[in-house]
TORVO-317884 format. One record per residue: x, z, y of N, C-alpha, C in turn. Coordinates in Angstrom, 1 decimal, decimal comma. Example, Ala and Ser with C-alpha at 12.3 -4.5 7.8 and 13.67 -1.06 7.14 Angstrom:
{pt {13,2; 7,8; -5,7}; {12,3; 7,8; -4,5}; {13,2; 7,8; -3,3}}
{pt {12,8; 7,1; -2,2}; {13,7; 7,1; -1,1}; {12,9; 7,9; 0,0}}
REM end
This chain:
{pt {15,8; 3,5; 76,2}; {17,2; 3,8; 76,5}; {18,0; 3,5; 75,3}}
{pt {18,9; 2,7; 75,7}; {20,0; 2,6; 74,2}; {21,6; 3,3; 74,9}}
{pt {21,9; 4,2; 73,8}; {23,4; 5,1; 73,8}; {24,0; 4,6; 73,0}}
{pt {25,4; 4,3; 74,1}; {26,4; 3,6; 72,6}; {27,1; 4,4; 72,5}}
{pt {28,0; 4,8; 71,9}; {29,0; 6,0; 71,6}; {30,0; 5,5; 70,6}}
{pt {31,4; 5,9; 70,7}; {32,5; 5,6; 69,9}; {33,8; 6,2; 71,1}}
{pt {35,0; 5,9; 70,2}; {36,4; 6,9; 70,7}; {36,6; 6,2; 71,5}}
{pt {37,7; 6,3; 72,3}; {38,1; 5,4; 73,6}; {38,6; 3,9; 72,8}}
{pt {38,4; 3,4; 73,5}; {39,4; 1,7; 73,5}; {38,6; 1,2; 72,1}}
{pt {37,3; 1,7; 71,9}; {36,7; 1,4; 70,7}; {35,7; -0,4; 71,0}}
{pt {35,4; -0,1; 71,9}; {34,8; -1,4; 72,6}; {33,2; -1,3; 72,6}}
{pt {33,3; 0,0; 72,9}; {32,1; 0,5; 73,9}; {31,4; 0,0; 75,0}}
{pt {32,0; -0,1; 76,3}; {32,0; -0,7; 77,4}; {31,8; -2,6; 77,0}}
{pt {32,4; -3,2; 76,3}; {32,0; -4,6; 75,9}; {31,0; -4,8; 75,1}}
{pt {30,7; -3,8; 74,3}; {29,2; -3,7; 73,8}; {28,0; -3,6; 75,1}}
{pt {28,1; -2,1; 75,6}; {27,3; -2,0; 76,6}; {26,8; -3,3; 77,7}}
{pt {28,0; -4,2; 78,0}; {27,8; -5,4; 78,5}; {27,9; -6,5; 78,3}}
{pt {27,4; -6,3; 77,1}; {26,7; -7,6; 76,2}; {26,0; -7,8; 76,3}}
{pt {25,1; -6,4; 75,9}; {23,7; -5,7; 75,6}; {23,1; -6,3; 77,1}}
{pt {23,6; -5,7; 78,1}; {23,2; -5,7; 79,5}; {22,8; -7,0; 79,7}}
{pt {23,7; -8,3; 79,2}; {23,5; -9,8; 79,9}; {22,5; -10,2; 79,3}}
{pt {22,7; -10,0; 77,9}; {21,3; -10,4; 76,7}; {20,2; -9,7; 77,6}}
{pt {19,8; -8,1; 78,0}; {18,5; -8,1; 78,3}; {18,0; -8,9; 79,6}}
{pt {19,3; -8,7; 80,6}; {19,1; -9,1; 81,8}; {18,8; -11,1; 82,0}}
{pt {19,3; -11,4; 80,9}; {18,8; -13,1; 80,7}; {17,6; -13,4; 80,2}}
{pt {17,1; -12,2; 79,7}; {15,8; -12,4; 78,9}; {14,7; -12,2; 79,8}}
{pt {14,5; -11,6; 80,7}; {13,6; -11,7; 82,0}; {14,6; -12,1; 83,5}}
{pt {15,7; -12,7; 83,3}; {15,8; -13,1; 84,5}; {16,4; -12,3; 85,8}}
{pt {16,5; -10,6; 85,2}; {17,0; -9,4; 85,7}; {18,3; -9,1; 86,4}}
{pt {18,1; -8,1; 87,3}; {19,5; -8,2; 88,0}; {19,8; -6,8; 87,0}}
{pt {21,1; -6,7; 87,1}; {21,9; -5,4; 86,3}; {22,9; -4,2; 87,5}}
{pt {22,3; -3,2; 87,2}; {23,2; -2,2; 87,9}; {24,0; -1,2; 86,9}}
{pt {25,3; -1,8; 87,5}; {26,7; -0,8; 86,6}; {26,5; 0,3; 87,3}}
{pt {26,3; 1,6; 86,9}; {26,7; 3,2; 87,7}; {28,3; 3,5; 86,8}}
{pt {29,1; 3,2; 87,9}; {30,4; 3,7; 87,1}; {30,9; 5,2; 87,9}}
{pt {31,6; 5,8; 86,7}; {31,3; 7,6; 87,1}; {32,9; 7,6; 87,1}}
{pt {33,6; 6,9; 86,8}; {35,3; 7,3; 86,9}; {35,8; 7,4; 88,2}}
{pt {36,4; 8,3; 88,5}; {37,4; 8,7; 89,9}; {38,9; 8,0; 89,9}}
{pt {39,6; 7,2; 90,9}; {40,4; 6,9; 90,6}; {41,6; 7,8; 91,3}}
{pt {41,6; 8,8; 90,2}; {42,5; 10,2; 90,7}; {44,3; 9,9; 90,9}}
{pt {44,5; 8,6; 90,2}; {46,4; 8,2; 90,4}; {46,2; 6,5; 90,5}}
{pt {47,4; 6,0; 90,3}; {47,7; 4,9; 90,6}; {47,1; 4,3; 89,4}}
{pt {47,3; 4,9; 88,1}; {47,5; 4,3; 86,8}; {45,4; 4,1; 86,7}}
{pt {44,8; 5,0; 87,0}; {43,4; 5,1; 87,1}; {42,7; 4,2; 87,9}}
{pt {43,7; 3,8; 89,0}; {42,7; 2,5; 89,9}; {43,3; 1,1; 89,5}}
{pt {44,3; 0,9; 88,7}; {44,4; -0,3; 87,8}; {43,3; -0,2; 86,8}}
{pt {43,1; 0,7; 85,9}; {41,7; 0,6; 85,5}; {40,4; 0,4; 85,3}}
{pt {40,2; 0,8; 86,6}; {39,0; 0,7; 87,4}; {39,1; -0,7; 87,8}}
{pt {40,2; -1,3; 88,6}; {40,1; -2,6; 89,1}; {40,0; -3,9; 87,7}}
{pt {40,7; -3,5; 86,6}; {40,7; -4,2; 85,1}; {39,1; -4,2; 85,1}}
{pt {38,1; -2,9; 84,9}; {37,0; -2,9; 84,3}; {35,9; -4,0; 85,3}}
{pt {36,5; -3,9; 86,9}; {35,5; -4,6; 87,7}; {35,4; -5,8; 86,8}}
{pt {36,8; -6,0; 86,8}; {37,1; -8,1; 86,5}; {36,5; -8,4; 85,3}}
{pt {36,0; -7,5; 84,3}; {34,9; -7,7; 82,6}; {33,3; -8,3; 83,4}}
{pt {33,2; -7,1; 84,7}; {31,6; -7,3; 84,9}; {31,8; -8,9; 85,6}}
{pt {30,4; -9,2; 85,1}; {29,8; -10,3; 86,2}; {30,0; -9,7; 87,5}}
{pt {30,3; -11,3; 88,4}; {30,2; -10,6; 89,8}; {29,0; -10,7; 90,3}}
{pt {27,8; -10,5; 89,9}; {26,7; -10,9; 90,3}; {26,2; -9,1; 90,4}}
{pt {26,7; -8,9; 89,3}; {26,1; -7,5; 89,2}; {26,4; -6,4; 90,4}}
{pt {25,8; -5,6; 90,3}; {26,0; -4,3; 91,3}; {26,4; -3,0; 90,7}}
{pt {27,2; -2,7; 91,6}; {28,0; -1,7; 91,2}; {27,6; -0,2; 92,3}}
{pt {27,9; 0,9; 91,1}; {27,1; 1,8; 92,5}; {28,6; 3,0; 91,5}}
{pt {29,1; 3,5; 92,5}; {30,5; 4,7; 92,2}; {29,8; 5,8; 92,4}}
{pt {30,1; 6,6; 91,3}; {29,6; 8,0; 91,4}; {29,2; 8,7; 90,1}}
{pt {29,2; 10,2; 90,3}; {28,9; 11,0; 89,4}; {28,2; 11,7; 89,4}}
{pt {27,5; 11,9; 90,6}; {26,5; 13,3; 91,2}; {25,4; 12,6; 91,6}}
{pt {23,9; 13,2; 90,8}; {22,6; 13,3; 90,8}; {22,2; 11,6; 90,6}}
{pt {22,8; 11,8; 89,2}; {22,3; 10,3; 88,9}; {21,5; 10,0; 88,3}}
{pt {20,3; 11,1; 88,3}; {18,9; 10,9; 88,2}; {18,2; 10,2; 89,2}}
{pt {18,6; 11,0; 90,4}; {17,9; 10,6; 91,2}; {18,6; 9,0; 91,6}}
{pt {19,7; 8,2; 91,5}; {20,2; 7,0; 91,6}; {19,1; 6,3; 90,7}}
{pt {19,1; 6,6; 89,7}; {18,7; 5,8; 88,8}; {16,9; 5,9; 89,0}}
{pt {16,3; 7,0; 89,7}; {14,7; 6,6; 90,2}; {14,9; 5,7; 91,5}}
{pt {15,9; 5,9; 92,4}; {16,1; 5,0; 93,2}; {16,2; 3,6; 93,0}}
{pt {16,6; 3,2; 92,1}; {17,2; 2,1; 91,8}; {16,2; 1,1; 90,8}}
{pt {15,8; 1,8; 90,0}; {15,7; 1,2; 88,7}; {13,9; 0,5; 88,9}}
{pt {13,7; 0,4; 89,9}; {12,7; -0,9; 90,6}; {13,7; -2,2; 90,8}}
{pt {14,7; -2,3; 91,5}; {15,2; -3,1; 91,6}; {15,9; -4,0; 90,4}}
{pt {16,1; -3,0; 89,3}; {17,3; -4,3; 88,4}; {16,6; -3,9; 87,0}}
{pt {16,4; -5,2; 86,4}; {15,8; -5,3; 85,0}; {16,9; -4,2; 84,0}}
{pt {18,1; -3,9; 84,1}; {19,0; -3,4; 83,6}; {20,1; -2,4; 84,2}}
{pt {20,2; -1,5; 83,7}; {21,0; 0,1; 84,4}; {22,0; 0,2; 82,8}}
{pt {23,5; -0,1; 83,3}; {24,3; 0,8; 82,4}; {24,7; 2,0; 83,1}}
{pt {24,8; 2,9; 82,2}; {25,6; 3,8; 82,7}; {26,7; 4,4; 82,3}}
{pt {28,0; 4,1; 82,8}; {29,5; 4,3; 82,0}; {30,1; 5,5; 82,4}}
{pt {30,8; 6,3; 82,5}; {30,1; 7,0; 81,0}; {29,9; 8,6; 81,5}}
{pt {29,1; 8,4; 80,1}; {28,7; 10,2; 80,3}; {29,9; 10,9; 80,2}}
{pt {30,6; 11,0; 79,6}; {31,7; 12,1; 79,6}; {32,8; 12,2; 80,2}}
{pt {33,0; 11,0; 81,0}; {33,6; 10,9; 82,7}; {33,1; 11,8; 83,8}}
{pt {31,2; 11,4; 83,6}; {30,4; 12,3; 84,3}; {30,6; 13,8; 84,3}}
{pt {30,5; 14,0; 83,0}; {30,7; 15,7; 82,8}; {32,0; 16,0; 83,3}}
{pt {33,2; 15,3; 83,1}; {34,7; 15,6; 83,1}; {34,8; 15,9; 84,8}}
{pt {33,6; 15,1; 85,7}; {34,2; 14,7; 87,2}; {33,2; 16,5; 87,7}}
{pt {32,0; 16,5; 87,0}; {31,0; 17,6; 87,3}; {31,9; 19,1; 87,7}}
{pt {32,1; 19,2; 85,7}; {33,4; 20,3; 85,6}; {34,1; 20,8; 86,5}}
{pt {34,9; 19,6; 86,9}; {36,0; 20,1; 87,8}; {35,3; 20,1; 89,0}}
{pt {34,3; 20,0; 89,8}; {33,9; 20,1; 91,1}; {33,0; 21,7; 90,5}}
{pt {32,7; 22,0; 89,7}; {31,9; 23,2; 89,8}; {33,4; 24,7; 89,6}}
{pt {34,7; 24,0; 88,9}; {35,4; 25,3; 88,4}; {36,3; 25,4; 89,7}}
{pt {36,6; 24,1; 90,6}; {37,0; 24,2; 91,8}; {38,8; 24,3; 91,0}}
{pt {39,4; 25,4; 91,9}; {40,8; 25,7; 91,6}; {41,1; 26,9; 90,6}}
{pt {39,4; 27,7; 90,1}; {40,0; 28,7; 89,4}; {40,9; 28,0; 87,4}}
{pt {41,1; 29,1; 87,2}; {42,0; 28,8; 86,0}; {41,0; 28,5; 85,0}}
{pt {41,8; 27,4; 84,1}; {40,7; 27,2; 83,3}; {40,1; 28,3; 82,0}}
{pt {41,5; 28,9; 82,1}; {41,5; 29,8; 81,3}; {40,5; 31,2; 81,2}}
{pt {40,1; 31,2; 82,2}; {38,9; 32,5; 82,8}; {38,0; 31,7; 83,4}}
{pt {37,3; 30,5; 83,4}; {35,6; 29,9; 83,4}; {34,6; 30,5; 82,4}}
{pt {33,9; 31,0; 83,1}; {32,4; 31,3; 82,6}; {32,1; 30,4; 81,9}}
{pt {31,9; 29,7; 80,7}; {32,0; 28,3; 80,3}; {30,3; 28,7; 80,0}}
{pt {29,5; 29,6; 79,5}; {28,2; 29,8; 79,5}; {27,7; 29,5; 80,9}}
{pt {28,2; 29,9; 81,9}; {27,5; 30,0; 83,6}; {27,5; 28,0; 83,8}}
{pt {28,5; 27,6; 83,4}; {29,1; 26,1; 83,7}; {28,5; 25,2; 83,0}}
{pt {27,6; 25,7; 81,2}; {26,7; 24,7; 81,0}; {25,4; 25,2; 81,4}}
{pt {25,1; 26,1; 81,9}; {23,7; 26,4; 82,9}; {23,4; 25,7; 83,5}}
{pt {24,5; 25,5; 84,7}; {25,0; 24,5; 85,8}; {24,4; 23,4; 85,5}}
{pt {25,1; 22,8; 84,4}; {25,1; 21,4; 83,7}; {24,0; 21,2; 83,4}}
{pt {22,8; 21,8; 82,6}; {22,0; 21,4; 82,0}; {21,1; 20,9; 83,0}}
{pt {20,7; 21,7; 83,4}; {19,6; 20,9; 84,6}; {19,5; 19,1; 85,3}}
{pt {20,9; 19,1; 85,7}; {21,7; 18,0; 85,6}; {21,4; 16,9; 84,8}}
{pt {22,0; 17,1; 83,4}; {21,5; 16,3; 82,5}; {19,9; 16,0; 82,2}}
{pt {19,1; 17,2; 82,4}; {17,5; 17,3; 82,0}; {17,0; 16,3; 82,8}}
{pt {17,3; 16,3; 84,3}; {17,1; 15,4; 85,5}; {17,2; 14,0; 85,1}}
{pt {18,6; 13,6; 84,4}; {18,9; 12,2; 84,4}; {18,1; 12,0; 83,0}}
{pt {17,8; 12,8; 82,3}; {17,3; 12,2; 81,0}; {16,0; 12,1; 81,8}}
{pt {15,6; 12,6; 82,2}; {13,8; 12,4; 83,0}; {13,9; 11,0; 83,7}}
{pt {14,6; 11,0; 84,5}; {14,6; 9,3; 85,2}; {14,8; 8,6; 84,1}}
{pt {15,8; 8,3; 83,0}; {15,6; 7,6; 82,3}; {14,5; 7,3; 81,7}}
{pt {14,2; 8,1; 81,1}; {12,5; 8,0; 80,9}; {11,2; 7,6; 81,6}}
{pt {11,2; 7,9; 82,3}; {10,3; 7,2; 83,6}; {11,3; 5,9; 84,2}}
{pt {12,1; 5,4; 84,4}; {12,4; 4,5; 84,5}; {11,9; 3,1; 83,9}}
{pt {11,8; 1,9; 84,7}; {11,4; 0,9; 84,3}; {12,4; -0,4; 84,0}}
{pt {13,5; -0,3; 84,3}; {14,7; -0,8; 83,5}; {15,0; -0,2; 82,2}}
{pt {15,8; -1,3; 81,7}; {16,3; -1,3; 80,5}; {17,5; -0,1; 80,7}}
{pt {18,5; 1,2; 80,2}; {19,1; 1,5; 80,7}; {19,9; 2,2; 79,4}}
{pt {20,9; 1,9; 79,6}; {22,1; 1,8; 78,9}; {23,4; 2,6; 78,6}}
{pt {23,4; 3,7; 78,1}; {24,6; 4,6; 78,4}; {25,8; 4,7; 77,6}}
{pt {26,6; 4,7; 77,9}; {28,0; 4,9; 77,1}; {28,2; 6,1; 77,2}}
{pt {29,0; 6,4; 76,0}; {29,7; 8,1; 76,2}; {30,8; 8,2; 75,2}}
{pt {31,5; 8,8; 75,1}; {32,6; 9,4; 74,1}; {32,1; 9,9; 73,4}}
{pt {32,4; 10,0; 71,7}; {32,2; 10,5; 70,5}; {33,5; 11,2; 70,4}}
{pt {33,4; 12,4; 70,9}; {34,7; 13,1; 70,4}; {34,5; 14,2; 69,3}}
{pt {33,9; 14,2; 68,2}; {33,6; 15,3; 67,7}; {34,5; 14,7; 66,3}}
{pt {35,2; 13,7; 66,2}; {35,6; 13,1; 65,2}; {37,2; 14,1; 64,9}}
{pt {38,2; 14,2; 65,9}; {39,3; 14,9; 65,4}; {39,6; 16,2; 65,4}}
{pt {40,6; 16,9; 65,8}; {40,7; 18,4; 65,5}; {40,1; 19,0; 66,3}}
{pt {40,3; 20,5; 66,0}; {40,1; 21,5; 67,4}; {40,7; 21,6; 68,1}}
{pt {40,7; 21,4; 69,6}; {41,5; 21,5; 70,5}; {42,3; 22,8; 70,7}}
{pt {43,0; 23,0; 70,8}; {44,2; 24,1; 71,2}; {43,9; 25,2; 72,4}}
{pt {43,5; 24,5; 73,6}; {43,0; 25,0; 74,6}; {41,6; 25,4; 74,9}}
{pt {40,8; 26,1; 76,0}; {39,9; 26,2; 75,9}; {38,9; 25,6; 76,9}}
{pt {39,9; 25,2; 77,4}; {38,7; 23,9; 78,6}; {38,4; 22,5; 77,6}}
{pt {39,1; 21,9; 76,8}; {39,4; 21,0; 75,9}; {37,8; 21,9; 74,7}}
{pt {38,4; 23,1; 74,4}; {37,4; 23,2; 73,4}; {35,9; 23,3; 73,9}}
{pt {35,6; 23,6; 75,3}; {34,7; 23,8; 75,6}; {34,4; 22,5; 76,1}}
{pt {34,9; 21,7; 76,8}; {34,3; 20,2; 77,1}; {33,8; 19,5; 76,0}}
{pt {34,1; 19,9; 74,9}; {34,1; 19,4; 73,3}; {32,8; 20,1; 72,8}}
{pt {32,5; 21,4; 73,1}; {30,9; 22,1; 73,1}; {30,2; 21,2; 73,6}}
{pt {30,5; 21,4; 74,9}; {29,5; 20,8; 76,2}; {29,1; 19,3; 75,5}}
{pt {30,2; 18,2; 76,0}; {29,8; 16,8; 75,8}; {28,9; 16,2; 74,8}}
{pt {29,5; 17,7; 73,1}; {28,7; 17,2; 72,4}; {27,4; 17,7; 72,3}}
{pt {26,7; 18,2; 73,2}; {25,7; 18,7; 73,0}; {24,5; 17,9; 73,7}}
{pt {25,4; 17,7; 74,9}; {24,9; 16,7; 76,0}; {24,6; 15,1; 75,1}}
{pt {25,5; 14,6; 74,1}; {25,5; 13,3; 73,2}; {24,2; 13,8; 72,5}}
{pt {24,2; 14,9; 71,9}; {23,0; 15,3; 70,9}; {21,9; 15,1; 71,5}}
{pt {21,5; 15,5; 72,8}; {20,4; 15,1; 73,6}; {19,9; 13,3; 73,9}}
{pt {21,0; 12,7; 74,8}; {20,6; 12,1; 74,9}; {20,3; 10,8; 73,3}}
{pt {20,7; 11,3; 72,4}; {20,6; 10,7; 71,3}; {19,4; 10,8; 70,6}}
{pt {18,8; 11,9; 70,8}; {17,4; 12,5; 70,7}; {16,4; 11,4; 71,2}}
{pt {16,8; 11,5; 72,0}; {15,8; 10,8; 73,7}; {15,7; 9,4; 73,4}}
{pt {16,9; 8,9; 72,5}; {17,3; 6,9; 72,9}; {16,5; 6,7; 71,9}}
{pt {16,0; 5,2; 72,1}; {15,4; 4,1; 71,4}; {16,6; 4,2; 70,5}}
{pt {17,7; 3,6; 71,0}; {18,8; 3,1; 69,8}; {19,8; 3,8; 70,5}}
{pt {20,6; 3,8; 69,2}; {22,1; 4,5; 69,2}; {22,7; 3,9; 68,5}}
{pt {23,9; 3,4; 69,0}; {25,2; 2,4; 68,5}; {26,3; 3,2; 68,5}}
{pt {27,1; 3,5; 67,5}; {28,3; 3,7; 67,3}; {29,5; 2,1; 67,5}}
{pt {30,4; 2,7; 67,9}; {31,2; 1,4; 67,7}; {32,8; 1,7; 67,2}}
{pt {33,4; 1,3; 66,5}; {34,3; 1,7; 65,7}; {35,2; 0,7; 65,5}}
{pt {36,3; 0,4; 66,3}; {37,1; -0,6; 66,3}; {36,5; -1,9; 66,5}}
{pt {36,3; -1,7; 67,7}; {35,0; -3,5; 68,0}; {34,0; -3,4; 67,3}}
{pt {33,7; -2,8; 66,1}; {32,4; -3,0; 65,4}; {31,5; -1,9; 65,9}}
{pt {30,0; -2,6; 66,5}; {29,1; -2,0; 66,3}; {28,1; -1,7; 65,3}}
{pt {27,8; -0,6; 64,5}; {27,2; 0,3; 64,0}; {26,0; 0,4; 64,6}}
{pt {24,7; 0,0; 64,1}; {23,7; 0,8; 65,0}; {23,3; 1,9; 63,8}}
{pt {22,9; 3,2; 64,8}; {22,9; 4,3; 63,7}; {21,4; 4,9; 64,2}}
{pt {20,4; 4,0; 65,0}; {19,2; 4,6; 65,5}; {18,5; 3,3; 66,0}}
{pt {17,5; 3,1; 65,6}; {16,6; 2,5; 66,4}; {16,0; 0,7; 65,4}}
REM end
């Protein structure tokens, strides 16, 4: 498993599908994008539609955020290569389907990474038993202040704890920092 990690617009995602063509050329492999972003306004499905136009059109694409452990035991016979973009979309899309409409400001945020962990344990397990190459992106946000709020500070618990794991787990870990990748593992 290789995790790339860096801030937004860092060039994360152009790393990750670099990585993906290099492995997937190297045995001849098909590649499966799992993209986790919801296109919740107008401004979000221009992005979405921008990100398609980067991938090869060859590749497959599979939408979603829920039980992508089990996608990825599904799947990962089929394609030499699995990215998966990104973790902390995933968590952000999870969140909000488990807090529903109550306030953010009164979430059990202990009850909500309970929830979560299992989750995560699951997909790190398929990764690991998996026989594709598989590839994750995620946000490094542990770089600026403390958030103000407490859904903000607690997504900032969560994500980074969730990055600590799966960074545990990877063969490699790539930071990327203004287009430059950093490998910081492997």
């Amino acid at each position: 498993m290789i995790l790339i990690t860096g801030g937004a617009r860092s060039g994360k995602s152009h790393l990750a599908e670099r990585i993906a063509n290099q492995k997937a050329a190297t045995c001849e492999g098909k590649v499966l994008y799992i993209a986790t972003s919801l296109a919740t306004d107008d401004e979000m499905s221009r992005r979405i539609e921008q990100h398609k136009l980067t991938r090869p059109a060859q590749w497959r694409t599979h939408e979603g955020y829920r039980q992508l452990g089990n996608e990825i035991r599904q799947q990962s016979a089929f394609f030499a290569v699995v990215v998966l973009e990104c973790i902390t979309t995933m968590l952000t899309n999870l969140i909000f389907d488990w807090a529903g409409d109550n306030d953010p400001d009164y979430l059990d945020y202990l009850a909500l990474e309970r929830w979560l962990e299992p989750q995560i344990d699951d997909l790190l397990k398929a990764c690991a038993g998996s026989q594709s190459e598989i590839i994750i992106v995620t946000n490094e946000l542990g770089c600026g202040i403390v958030p103000e709020y407490p859904l903000a500070r607690h997504f900032l618990d969560i994500a980074g704890r969730v990055n600590q794991k799966l960074a545990q787990q990877a063969n490699e870990v790539h930071l990327v920092v203004s287009g430059i990748d950093v490998k910081i593992k492997g």
